[in-house]
N, C-alpha and C positions, 0 to 999 in steps of 0.2 A: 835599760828597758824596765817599765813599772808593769808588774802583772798582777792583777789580783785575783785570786779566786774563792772559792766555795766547795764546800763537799756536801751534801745529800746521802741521806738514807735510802735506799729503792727496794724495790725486791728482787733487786738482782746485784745488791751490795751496796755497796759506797760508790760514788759519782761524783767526782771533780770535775768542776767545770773552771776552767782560768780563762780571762780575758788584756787582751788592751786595752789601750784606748780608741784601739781601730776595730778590736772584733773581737771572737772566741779565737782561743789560739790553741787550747789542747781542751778535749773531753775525755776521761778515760773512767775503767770500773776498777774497782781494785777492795779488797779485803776489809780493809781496816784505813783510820783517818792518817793515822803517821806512816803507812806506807804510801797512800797516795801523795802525803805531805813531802817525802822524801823522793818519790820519783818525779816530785814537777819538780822541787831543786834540781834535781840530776840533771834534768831535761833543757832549763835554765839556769845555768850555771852564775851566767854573770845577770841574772836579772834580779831585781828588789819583787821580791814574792811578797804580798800582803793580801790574809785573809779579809774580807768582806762578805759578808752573808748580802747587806741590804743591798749593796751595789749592785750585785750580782742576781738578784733574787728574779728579775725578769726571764732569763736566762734559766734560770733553776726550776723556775714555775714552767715554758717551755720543755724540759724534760719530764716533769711530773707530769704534763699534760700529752704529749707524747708515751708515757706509761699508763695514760686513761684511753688514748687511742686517735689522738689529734697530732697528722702531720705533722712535723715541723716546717715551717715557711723556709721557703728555697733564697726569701729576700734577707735572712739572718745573716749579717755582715759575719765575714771570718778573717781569720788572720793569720793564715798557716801560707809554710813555703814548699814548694815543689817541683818538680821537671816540670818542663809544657808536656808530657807522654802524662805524667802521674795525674796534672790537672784535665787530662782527656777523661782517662778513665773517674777519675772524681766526679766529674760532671756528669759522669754517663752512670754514674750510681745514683746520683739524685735523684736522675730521671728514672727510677725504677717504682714504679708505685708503691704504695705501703699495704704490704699482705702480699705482694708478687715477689718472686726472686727471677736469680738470670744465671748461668751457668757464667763462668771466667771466660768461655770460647765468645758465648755470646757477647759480654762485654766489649771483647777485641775484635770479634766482627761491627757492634755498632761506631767503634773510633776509627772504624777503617784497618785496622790491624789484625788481619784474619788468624796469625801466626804467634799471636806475643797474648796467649793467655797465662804463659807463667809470667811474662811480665806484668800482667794485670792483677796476679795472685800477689806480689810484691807490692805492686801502688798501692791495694789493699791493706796489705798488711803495715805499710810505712802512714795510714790514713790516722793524723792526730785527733781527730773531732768524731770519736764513737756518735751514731746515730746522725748528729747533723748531715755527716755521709755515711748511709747507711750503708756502709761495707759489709756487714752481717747479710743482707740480702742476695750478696753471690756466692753459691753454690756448686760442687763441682759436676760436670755435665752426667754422671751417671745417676745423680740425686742426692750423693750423698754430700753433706757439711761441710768438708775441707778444713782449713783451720781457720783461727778467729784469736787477731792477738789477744783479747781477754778470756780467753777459753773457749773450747768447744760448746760447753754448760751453757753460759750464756747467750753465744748465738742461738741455741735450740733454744733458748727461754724468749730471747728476740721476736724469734719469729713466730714460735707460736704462739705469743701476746697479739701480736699484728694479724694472726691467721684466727684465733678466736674474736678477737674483737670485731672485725669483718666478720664470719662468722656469723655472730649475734647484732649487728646492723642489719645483716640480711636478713634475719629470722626477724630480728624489731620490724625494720621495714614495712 
């Protein structure tokens, strides 16, 4: 398998973004360039990892523009693998609009699974494509954050980029 990817500057760290040639296959945050460099070897062990900034740069531009306050399109090919349960709930995070959250119950009540909201906190957490699916946007039903494989920090930075920016549309408006 040939992967290429890209790392990004954000204000909420460094941003890997890797691809195939069929889609995004992992999005993650992480510290610094040779740590992210190292955890996508890890992740792909037997794969030909090669940087490319320009190949990648649509894709990269799509995050920056999502860190200005522009959806990501739901038609952004991907390339990750999952249970048919994990692709339920994956699907059902898409649908969560940008500036709302949903509690983990709520999740499992929309796929039909009234009872499997720790299985949902799991699908979450096992989700390779930060933001593409925005797993950052479920919450645990008393309100508070729950966890967030790249840190707690960042999902609060998530969301409240997403809840200012709405915000200030509404007051532009």
């Amino acid at each position: 398998m040939h992967i290429t990817y890209s790392i990004v500057k954000s204000p909420l760290g460094y941003i890997l973004i890797a691809a195939t040639a069929r889609g995004i296959a992992t999005v993650r945050f992480g510290d610094s360039d040779p740590i992210l460099q190292a955890e996508l070897v890890h992740t792909y062990p037997e794969a030909d990892c090669e940087r490319d900034e320009r190949g990648l740069s649509q894709w990269a531009t799509l995050l920056q523009n999502y860190l200005q306050g522009l959806p990501i399109p739901l038609t952004v090919p991907l390339d990750i693998h999952g249970s048919a349960f994990q692709w339920k709930v994956w699907e059902a995070l898409r649908a969560i609009p940008f500036g709302s959250t949903r509690s983990y119950r709520e999740i499992a009540q929309a796929i039909g699974q009234p009872t499997a909201a720790r299985a949902v906190a799991r699908a979450c957490a096992t989700n390779p494509v930060a933001v593409f699916i925005p797993c950052h946007r479920v919450i645990q039903g008393n309100g508070q954050l729950g966890g967030y494989y790249w840190g707690v920090e960042r999902k609060q930075l998530l969301l409240d980029l997403e809840h200012n920016i709405l915000r200030h549309s509404v007051i532009s408006g």
